[in-house]
PyMOL Python script that loads the backbone (N, CA, C, O; Angstrom):
from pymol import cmd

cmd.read_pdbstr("""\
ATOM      1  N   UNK A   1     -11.102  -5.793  22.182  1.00  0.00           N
ATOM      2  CA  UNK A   1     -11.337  -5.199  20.881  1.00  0.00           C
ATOM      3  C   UNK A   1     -10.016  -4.900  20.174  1.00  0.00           C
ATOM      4  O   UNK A   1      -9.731  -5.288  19.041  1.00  0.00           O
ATOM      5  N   UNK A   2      -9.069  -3.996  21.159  1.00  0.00           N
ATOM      6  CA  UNK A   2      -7.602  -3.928  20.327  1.00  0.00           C
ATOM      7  C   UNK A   2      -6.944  -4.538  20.090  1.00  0.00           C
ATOM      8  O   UNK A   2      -5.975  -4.196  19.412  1.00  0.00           O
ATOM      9  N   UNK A   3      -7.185  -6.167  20.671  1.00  0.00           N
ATOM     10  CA  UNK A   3      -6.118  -7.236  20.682  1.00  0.00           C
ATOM     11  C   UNK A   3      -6.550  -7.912  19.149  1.00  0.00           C
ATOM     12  O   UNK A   3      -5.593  -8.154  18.413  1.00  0.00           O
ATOM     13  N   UNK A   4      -7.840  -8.211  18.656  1.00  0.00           N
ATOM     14  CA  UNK A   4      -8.337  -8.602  18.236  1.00  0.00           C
ATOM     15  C   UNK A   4      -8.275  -7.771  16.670  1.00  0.00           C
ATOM     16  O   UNK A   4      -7.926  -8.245  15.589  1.00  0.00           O
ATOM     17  N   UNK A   5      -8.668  -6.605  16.935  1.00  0.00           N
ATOM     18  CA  UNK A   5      -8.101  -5.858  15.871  1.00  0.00           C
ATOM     19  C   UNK A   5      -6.355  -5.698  15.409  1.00  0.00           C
ATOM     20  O   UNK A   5      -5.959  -5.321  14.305  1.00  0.00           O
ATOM     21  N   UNK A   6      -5.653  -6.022  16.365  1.00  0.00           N
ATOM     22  CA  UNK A   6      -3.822  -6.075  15.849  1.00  0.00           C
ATOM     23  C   UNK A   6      -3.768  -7.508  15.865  1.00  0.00           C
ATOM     24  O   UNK A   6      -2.700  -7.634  15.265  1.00  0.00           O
ATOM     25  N   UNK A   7      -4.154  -8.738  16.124  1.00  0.00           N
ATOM     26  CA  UNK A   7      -4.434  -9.721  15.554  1.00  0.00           C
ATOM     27  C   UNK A   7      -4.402  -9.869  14.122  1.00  0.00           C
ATOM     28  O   UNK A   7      -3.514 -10.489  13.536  1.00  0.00           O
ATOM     29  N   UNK A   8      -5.436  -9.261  13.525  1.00  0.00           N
ATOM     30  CA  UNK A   8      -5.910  -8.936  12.068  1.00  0.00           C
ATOM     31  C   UNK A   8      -5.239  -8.331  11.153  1.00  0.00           C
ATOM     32  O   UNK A   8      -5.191  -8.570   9.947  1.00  0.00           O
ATOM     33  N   UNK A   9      -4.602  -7.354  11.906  1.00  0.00           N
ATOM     34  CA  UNK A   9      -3.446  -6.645  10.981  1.00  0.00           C
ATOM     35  C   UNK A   9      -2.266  -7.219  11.026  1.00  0.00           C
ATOM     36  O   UNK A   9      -1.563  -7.258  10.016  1.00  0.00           O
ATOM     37  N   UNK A  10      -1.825  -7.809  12.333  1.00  0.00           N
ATOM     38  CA  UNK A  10      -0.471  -8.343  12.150  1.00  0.00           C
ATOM     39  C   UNK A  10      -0.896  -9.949  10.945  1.00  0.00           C
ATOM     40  O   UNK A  10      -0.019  -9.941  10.081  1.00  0.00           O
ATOM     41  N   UNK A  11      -1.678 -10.913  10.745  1.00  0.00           N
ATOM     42  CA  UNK A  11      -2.119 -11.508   9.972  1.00  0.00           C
ATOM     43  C   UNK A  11      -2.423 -10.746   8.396  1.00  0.00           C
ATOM     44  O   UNK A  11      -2.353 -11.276   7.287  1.00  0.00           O
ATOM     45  N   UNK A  12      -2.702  -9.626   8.672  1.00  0.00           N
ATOM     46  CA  UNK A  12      -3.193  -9.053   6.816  1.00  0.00           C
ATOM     47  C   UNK A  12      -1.357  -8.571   6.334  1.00  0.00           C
ATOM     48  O   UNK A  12      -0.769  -8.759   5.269  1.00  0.00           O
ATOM     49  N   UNK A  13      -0.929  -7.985   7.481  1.00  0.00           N
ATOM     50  CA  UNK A  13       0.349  -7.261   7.020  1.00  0.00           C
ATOM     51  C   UNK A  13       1.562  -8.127   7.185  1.00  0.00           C
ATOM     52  O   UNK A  13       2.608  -7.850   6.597  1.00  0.00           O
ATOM     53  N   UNK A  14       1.415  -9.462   8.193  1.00  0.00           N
ATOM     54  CA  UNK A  14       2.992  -9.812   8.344  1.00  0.00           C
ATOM     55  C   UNK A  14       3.673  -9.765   9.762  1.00  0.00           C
ATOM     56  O   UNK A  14       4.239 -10.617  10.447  1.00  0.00           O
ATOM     57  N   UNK A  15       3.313  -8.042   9.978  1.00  0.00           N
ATOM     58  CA  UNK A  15       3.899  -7.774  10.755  1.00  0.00           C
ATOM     59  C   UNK A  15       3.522  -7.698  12.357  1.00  0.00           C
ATOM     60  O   UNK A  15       2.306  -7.581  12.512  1.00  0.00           O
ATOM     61  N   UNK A  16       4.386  -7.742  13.770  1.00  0.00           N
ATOM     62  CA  UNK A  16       4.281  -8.126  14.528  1.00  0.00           C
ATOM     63  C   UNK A  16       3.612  -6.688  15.235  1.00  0.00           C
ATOM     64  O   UNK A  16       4.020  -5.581  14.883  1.00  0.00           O
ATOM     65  N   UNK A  17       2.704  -6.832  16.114  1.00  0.00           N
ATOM     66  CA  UNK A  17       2.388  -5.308  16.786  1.00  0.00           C
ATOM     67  C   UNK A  17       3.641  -4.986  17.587  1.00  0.00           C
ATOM     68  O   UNK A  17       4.296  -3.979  17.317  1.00  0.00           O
ATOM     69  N   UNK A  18       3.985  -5.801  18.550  1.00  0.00           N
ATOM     70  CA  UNK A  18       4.864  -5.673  19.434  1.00  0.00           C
ATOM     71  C   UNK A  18       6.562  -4.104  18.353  1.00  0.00           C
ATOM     72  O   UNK A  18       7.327  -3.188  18.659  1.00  0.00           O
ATOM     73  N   UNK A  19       6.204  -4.745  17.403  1.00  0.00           N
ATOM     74  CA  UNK A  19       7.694  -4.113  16.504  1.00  0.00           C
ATOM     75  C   UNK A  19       7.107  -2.820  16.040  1.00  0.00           C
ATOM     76  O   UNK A  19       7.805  -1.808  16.095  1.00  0.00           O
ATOM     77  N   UNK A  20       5.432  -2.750  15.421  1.00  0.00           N
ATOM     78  CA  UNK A  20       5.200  -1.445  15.317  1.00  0.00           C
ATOM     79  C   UNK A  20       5.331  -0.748  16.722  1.00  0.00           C
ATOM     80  O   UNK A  20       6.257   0.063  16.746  1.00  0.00           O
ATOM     81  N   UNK A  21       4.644  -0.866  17.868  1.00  0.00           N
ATOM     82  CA  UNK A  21       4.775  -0.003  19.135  1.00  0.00           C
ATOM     83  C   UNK A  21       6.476   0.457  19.359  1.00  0.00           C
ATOM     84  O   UNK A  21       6.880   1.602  19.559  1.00  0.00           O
ATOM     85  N   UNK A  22       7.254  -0.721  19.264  1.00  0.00           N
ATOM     86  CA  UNK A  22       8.270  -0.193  19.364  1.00  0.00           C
ATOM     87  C   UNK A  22       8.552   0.763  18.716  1.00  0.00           C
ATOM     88  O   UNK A  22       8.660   1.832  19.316  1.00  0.00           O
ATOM     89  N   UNK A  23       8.762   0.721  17.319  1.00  0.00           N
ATOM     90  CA  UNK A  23       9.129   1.926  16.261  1.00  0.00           C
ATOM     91  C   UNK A  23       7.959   3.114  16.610  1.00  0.00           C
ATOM     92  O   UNK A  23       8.421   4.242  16.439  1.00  0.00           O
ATOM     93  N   UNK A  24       6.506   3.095  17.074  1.00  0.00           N
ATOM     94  CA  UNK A  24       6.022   4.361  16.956  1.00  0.00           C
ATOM     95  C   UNK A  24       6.793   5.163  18.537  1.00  0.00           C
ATOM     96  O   UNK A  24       6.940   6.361  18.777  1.00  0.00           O
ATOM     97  N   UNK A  25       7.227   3.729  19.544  1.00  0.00           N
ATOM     98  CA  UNK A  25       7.680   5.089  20.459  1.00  0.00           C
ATOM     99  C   UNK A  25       8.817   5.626  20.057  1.00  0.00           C
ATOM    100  O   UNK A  25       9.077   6.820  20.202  1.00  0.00           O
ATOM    101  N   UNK A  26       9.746   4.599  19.405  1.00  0.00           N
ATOM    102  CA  UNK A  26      10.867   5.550  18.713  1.00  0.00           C
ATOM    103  C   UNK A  26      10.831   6.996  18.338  1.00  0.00           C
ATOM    104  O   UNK A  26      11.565   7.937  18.640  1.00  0.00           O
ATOM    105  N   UNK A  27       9.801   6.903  17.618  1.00  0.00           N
ATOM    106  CA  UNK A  27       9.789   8.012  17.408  1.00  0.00           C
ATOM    107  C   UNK A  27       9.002   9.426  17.646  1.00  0.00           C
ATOM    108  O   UNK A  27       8.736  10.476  17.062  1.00  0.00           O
ATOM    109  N   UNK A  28       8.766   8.617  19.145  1.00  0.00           N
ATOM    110  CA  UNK A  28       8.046  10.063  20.136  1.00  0.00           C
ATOM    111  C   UNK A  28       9.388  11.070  20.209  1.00  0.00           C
ATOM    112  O   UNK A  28      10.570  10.825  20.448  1.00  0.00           O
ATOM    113  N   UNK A  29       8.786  12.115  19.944  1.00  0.00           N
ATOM    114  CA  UNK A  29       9.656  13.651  19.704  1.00  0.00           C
ATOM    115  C   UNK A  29      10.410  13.745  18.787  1.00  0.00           C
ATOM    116  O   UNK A  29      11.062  14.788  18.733  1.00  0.00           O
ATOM    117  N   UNK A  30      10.622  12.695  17.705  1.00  0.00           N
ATOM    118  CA  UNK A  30      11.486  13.174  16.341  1.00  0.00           C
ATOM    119  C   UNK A  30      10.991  14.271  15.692  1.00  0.00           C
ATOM    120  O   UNK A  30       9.822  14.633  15.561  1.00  0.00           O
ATOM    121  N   UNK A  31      11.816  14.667  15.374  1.00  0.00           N
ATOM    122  CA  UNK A  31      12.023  15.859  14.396  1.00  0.00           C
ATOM    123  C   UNK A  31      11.805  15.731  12.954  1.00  0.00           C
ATOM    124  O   UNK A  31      12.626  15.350  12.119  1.00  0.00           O
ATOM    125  N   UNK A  32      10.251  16.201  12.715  1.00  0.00           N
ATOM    126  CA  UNK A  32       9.972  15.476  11.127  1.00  0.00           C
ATOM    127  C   UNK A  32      10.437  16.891  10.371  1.00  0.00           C
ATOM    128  O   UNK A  32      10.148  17.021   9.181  1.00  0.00           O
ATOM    129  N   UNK A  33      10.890  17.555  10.810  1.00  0.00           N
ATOM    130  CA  UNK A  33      11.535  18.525   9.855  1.00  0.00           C
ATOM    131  C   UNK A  33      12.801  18.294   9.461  1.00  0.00           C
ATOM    132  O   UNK A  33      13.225  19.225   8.776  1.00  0.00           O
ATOM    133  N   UNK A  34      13.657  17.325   9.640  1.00  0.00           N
ATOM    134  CA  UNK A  34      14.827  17.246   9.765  1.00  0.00           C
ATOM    135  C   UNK A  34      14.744  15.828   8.356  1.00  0.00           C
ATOM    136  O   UNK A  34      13.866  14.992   8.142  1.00  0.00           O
ATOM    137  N   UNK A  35      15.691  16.017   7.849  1.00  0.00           N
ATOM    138  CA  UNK A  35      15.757  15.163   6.606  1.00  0.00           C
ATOM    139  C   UNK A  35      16.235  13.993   6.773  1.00  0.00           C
ATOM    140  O   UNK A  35      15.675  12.940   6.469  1.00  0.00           O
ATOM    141  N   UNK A  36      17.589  14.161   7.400  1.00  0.00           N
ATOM    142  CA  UNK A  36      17.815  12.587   7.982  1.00  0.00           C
ATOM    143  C   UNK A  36      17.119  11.988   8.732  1.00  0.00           C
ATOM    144  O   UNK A  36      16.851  10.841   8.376  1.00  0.00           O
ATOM    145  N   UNK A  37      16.593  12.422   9.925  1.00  0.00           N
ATOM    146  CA  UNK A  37      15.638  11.605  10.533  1.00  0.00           C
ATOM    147  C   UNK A  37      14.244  11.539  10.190  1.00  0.00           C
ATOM    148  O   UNK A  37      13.427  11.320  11.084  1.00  0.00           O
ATOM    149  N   UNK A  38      13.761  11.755   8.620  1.00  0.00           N
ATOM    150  CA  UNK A  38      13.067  11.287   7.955  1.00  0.00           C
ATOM    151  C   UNK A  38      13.209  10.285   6.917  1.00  0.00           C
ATOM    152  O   UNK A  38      12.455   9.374   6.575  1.00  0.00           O
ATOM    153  N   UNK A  39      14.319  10.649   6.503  1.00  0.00           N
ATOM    154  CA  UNK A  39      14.797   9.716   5.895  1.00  0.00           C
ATOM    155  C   UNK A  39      15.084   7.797   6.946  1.00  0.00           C
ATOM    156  O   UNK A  39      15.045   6.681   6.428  1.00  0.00           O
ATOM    157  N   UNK A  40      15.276   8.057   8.073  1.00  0.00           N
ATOM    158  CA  UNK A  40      15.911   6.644   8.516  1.00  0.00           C
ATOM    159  C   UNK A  40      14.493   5.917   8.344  1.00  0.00           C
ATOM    160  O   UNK A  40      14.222   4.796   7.916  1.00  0.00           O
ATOM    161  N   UNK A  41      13.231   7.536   9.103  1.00  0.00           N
ATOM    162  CA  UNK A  41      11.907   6.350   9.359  1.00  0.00           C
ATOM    163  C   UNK A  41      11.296   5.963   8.452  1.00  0.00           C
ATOM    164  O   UNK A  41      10.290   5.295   8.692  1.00  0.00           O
ATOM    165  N   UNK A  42      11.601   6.183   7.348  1.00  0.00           N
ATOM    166  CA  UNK A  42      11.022   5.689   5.707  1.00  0.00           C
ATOM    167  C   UNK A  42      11.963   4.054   5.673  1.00  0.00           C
ATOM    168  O   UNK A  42      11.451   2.944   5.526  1.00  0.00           O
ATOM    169  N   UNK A  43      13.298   4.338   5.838  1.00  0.00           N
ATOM    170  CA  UNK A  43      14.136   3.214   5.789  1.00  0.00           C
ATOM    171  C   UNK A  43      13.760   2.061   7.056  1.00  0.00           C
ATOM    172  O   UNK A  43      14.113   0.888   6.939  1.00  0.00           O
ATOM    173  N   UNK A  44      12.934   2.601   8.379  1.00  0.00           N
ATOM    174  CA  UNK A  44      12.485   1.868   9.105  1.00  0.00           C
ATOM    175  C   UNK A  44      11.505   0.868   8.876  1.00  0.00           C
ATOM    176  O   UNK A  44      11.556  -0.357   8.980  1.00  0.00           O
ATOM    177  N   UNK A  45      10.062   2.118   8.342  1.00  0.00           N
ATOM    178  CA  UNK A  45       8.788   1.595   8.083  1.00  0.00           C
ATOM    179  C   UNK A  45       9.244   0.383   6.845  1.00  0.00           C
ATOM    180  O   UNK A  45       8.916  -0.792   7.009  1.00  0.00           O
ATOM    181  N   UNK A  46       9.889   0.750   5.831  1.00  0.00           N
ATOM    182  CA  UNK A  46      10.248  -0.447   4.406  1.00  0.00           C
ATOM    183  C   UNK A  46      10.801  -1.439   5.079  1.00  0.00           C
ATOM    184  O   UNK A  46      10.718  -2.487   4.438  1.00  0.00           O
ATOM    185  N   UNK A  47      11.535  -1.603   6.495  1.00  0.00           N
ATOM    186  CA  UNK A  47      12.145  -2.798   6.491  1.00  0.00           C
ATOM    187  C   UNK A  47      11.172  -3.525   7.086  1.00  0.00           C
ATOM    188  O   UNK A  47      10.729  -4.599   6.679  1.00  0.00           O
ATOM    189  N   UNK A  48      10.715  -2.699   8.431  1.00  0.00           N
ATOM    190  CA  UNK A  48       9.650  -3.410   9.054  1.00  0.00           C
ATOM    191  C   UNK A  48       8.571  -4.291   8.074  1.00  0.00           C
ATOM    192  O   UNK A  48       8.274  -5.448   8.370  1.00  0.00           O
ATOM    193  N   UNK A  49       8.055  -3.651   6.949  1.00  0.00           N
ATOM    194  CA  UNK A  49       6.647  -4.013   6.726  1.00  0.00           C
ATOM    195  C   UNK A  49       7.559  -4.777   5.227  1.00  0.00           C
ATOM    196  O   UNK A  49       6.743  -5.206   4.411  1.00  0.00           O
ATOM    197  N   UNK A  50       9.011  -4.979   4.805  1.00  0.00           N
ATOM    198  CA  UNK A  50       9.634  -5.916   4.184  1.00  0.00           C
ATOM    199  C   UNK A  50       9.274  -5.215   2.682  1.00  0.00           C
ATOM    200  O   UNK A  50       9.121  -6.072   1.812  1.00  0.00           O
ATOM    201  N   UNK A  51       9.144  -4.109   2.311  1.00  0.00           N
ATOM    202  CA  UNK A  51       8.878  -3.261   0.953  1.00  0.00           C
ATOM    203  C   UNK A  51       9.812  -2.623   0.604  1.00  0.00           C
ATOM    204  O   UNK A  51      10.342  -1.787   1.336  1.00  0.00           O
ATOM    205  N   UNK A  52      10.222  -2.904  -0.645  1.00  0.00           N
ATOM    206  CA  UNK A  52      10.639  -1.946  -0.759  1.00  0.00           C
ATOM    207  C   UNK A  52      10.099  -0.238  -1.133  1.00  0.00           C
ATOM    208  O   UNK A  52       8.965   0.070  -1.499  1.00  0.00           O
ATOM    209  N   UNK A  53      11.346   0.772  -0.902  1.00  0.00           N
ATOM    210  CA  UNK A  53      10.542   2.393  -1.498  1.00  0.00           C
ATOM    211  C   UNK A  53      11.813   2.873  -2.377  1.00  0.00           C
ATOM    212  O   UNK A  53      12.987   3.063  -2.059  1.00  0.00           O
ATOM    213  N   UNK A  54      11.239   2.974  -3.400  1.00  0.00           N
ATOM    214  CA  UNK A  54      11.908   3.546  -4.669  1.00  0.00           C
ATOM    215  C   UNK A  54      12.622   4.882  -4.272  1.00  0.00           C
ATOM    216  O   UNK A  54      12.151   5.633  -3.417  1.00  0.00           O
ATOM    217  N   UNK A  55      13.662   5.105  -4.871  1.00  0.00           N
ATOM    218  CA  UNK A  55      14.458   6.660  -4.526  1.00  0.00           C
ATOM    219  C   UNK A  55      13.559   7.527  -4.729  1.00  0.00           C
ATOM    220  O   UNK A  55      13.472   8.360  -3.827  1.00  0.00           O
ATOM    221  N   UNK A  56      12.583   7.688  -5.907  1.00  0.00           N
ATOM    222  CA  UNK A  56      11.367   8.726  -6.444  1.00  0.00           C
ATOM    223  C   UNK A  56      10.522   8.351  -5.155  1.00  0.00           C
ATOM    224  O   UNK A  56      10.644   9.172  -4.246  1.00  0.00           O
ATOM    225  N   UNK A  57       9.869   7.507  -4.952  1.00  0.00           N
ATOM    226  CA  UNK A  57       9.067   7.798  -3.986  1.00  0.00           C
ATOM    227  C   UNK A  57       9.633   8.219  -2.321  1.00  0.00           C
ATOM    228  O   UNK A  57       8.695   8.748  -1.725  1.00  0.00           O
ATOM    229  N   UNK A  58      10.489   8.153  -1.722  1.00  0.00           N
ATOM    230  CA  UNK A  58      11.806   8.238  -1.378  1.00  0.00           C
ATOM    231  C   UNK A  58      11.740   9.760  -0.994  1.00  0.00           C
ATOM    232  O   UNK A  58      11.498  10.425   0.013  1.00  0.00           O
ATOM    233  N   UNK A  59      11.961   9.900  -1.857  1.00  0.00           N
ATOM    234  CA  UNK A  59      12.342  11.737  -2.514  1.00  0.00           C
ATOM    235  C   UNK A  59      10.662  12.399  -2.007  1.00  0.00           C
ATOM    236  O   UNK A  59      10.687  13.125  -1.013  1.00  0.00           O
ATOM    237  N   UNK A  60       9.417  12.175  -2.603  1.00  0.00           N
ATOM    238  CA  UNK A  60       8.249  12.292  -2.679  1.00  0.00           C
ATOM    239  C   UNK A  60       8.286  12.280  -1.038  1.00  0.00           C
ATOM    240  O   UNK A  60       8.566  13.355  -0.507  1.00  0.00           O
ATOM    241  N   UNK A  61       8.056  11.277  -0.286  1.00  0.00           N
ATOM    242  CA  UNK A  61       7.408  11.180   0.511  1.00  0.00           C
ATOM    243  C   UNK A  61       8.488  12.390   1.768  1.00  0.00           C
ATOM    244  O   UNK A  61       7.982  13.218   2.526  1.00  0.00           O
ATOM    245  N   UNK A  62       9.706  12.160   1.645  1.00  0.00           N
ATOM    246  CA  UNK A  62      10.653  13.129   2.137  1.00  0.00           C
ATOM    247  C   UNK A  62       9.848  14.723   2.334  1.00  0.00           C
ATOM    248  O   UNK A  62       9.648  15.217   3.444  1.00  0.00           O
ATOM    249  N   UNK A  63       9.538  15.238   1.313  1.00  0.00           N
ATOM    250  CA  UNK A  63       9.684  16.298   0.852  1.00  0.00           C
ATOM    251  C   UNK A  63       8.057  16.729   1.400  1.00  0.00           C
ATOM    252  O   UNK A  63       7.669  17.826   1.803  1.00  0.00           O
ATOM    253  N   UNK A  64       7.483  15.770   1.288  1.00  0.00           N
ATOM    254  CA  UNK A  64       5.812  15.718   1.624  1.00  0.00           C
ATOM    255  C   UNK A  64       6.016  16.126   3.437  1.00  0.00           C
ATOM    256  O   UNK A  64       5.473  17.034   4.066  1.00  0.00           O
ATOM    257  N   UNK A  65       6.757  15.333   3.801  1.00  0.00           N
ATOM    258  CA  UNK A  65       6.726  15.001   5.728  1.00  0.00           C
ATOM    259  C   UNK A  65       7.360  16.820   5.920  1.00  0.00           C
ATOM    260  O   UNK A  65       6.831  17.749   6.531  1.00  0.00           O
ATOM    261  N   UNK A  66       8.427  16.793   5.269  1.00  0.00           N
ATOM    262  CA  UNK A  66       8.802  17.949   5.751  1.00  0.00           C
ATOM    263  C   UNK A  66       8.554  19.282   5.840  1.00  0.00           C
ATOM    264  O   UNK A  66       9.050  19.990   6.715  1.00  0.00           O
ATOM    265  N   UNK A  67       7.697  19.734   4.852  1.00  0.00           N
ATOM    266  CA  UNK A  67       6.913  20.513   4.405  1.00  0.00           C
ATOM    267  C   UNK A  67       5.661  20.658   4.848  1.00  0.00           C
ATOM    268  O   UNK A  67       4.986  21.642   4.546  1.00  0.00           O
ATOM    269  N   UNK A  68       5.120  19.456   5.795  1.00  0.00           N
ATOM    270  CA  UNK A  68       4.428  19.122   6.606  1.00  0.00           C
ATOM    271  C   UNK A  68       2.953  19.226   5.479  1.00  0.00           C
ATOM    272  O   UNK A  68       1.866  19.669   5.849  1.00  0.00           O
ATOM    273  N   UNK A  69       3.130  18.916   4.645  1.00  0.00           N
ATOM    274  CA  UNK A  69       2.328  18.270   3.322  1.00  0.00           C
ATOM    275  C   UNK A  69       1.649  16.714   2.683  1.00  0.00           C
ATOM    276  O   UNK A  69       1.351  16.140   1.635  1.00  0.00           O
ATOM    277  N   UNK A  70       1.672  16.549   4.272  1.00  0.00           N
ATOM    278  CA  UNK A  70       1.035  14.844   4.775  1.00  0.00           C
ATOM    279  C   UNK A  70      -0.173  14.399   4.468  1.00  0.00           C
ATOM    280  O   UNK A  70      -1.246  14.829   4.892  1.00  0.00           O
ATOM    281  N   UNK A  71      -0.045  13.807   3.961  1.00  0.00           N
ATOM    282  CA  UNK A  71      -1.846  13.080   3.426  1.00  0.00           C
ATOM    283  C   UNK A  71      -2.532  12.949   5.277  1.00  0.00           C
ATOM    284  O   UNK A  71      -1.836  12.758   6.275  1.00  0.00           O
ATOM    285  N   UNK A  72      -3.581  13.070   5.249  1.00  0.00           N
ATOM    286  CA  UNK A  72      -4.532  13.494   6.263  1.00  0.00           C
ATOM    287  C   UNK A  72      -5.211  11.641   6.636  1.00  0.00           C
ATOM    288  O   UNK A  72      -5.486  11.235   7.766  1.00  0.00           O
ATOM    289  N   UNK A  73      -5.313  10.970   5.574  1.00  0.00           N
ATOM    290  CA  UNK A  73      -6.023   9.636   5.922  1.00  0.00           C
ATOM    291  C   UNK A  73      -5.820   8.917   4.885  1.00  0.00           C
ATOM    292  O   UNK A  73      -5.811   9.440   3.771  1.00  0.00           O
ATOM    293  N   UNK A  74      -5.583   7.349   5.093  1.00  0.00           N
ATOM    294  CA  UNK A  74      -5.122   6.514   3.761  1.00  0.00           C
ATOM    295  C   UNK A  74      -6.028   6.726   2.716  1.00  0.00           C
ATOM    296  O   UNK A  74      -5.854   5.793   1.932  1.00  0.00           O
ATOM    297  N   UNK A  75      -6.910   7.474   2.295  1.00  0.00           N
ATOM    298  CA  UNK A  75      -7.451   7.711   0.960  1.00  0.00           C
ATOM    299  C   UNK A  75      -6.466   8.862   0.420  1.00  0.00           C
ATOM    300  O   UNK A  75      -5.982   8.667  -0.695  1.00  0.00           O
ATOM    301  N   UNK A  76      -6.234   9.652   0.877  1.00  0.00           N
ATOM    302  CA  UNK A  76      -5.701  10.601   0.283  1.00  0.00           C
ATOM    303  C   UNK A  76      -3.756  10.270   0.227  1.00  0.00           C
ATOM    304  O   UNK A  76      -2.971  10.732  -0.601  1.00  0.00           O
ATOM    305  N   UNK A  77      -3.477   9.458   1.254  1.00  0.00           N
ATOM    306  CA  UNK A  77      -2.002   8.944   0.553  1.00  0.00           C
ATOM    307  C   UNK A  77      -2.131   7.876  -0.370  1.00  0.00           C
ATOM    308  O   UNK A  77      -1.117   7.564  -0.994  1.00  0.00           O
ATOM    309  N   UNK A  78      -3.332   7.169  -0.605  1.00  0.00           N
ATOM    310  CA  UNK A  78      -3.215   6.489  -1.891  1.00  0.00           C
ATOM    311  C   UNK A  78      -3.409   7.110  -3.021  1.00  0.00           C
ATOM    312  O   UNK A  78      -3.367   6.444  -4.056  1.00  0.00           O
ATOM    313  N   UNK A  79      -3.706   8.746  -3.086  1.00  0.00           N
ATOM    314  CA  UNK A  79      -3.764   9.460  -4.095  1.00  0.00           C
ATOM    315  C   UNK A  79      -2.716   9.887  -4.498  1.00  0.00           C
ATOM    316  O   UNK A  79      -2.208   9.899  -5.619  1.00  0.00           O
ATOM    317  N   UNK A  80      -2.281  10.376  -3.190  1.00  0.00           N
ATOM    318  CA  UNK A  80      -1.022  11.008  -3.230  1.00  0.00           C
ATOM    319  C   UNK A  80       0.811   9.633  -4.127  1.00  0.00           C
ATOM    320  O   UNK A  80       1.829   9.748  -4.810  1.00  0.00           O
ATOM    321  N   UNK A  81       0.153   8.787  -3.523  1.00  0.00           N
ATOM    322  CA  UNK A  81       0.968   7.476  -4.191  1.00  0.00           C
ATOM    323  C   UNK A  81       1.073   7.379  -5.662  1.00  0.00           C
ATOM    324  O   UNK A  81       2.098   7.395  -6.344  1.00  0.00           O
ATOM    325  N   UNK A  82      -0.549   7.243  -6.155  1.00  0.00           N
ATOM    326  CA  UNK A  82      -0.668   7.121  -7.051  1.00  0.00           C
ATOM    327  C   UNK A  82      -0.388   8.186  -8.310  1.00  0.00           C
ATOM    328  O   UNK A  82      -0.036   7.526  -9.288  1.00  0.00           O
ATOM    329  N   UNK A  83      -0.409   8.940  -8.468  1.00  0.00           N
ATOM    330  CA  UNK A  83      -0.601  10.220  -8.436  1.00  0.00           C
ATOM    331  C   UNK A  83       0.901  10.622  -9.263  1.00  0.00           C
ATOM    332  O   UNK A  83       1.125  11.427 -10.167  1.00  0.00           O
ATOM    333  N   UNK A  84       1.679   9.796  -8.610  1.00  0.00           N
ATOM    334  CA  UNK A  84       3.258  10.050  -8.753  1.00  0.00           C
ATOM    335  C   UNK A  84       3.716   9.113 -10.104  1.00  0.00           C
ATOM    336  O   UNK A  84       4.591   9.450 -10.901  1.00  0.00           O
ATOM    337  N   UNK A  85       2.977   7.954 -10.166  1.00  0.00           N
ATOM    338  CA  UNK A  85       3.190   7.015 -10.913  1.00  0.00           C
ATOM    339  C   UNK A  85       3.315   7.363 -12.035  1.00  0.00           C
ATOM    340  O   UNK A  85       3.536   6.534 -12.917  1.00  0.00           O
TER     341      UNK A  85
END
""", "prot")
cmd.dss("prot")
cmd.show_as("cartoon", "prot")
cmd.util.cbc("prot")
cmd.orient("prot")
């Protein structure tokens, strides 16, 4: 079932599972209060998934993680995205 489902995503997104697992263990025990090391994994996730993120959104999403003011499920960070526009 999980192979099959990251199949699908690595095909919808591009990207390889093998490179997300890596980056999510990266960042077992980071410190999302900490600005720089929020800042790199924003600069991580954009390279990985080949997007760019605007300084404003940048700034936005920074300020969101740290404050621990995180959208709860992709409906509500596409609000939160949009929202900014």
């Amino acid at each position: 079932m999980f192979s099959k489902m990251f199949g699908n995503l690595e095909k919808k997104t591009g990207v390889k599972m093998e490179e997300v697992m890596k980056l999510a263990q990266s960042l077992n025990g980071a410190n999302f209060k900490d600005e720089k090391t929020v800042r790199n994994v924003i600069k991580k996730v954009a390279k990985l998934a080949n997007k760019p993120v605007s300084k404003e959104k940048e700034e936005m999403l920074v300020k969101a993680i740290i404050t621990g003011k995180v959208p709860k499920d992709l409906a509500d960070l596409e609000k939160m995205t949009k929202k900014k526009k």
